[in-house]
Steps between C-alpha positions, in 0.01 A plus 500: 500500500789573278432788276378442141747732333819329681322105479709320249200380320357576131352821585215662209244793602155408441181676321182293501213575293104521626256297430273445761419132572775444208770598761529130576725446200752739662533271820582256291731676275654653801606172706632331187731784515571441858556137473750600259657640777431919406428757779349799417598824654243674373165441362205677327185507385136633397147389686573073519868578419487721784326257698799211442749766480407557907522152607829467287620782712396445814625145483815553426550768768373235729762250411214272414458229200315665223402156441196624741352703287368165278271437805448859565347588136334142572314555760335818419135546462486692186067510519610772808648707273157582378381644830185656458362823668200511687297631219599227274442235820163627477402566184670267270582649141316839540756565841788412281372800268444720812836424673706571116336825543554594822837341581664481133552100576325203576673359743640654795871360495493379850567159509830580301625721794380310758668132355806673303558739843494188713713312314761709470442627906645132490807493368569853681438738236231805524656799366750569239747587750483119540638491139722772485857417383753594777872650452633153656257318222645671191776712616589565077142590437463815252118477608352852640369486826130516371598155275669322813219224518471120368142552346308748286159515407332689222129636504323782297441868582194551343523844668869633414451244173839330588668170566587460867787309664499428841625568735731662287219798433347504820694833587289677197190433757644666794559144636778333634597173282701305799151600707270298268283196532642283239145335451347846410762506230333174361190561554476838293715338221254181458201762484388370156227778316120420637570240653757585808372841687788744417729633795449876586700679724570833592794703401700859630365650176122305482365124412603257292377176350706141429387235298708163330820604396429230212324848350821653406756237569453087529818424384739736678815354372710778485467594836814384669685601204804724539513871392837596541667305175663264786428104405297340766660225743241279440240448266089593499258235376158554474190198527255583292119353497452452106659274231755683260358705309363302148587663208136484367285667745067430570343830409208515731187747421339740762161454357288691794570721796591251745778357277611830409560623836687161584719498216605835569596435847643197394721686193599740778602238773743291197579793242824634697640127592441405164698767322766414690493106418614587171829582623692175549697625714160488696440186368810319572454553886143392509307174658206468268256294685202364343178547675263365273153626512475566852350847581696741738176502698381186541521498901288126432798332359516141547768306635572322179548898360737600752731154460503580142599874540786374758603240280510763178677728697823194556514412176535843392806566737641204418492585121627798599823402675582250252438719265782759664731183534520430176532859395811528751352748692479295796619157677231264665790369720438408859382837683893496732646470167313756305650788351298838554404645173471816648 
């Protein structure tokens, strides 16, 4: 396939937020865009954004409609992602308790890796070296070597207590980033707090633990953003799984222990983004899409539910772009006729 960088299409980098089951609302976000004709040449994201971010990825490299992912994200059985251990199997609510305490996590994680690694097996895609962006791709890239790739994913050192990108920080580990499975990536940055068993791994210098990246970073919108005081060739937008933020804000009370400890991991999963959605400059290049009521972890969501999230995600695009038209910032012309905004 022609290369992204040289393609004479709209090109914008993308960051997708998590969300869990939410992470429907970026599909549809996402193929609005493409309709419109964008490609993007590279694409991030945190636990479901992670998840999409793949599939954008891998797609793309494959020369292959991202129209597919609509039946991909469709056909999923979200009730797997709850896959139990044997203690919980056998003992109902007192093995969920047991398996927290022995594994960290409810569910094991597998059926992620298992569909996520076989779909993108698929479309020719296993390790990051699959992604990596070539000399020939981007011969003007100012990218260092350890950045050359078309998708990052963020998770959570709960050991180091840092944000990691990967593969970008692989080589911290003692591992090489080309080398890894890009579905191990995923899988340790959709490891969401008690209910995902963390990944642990050993290092040169000892062990270390990964949860959901959503703990330090959900949003990571600044991530393709240049450091060198060069302007970028093209643009970053970011989809984001939340309505703008209302000027009047529901204060909710942690009245007992259990509410405590999940508003505290919820303030520290949406403190960080949050800050910086009060920069419009952060603002201004974000997809707000509104997800309603629907909980990150309802793995029972109906098929009504996941039309609605698809359809919320559209509309939001759509806003979006129209939004940038009328601003000047961009032209919804035909995509052969499309100046790049980059």
């Amino acid at each position: 396939m022609t290369a992204l960088e040289s393609s004479q299409a709209p090109k914008v980098d993308l960051v997708l937020e998590g969300g869990g089951v939410k992470g429907i609302g970026l599909v549809g976000a996402v193929l609005t865009l493409s309709d419109k004709g964008y490609v993007f040449p590279r694409v991030a994201g945190t636990s479901a954004g992670a998840i999409v971010a793949s599939l954008i990825a891998a797609h793309q490299v494959a020369g292959k409609p991202l129209s597919n992912l609509e039946t991909i994200i469709r056909s999923v059985d979200y009730s797997k992602f709850q896959d139990e251990g044997a203690l919980e199997r056998r003992l109902g609510t007192p093995g969920e308790v047991a398996e927290l305490l022995l594994h960290m996590g409810i569910a094991k994680g597998d059926y992620l890796v298992q569909w996520l690694g076989n779909t993108l097996a698929d479309l020719g895609v296993h390790t990051f070296a699959d992604l990596a962006i070539s000399d020939s791709d981007d011969p003007g890239t100012g990218l260092p070597p350890e950045q050359r790739f078309r998708l990052v994913v963020h998770t959570s050192d709960i050991s180091r207590g840092a944000l990691v990108r990967l593969p970008w920080d692989y080589g911290r580990y003692g591992q090489a980033p080309a080398a890894v499975r890009v579905v191990d990536a995923v899988r340790a940055s959709m490891s969401i707090p008690f209910f995902f068993r963390p990944v642990s791994f050993k290092t040169p210098t000892g062990k270390v633990t990964w949860v959901d990246g959503g703990m330090l970073s959900n949003f990571p919108i600044t991530v393709f953003d240049r450091t060198d005081g060069k302007p970028g060739r093209w643009p970053t937008w970011g989809v984001k799984l939340s309505a703008r933020p209302a000027a009047i804000q529901v204060d909710r009370p942690a009245d007992n222990d259990f509410e405590l400890a999940a508003s505290c991991l919820q303030t520290l999963m949406a403190g960080w983004d949050r800050y910086h959605l009060d920069d419009e400059k952060v603002t201004s290049r974000t997809i707000f899409v509104d997800t309603g009521s629907v909980s990150s972890i309802n793995f029972a969501i109906t098929n009504a539910e996941q039309a609605q999230l698809y359809a919320s995600g559209q509309t939001a695009a759509a806003g979006y772009l129209q939004a940038q038209e009328s601003a000047g910032s961009i032209s919804l012309l035909p995509p052969a006729t499309t100046a790049t905004t980059g």
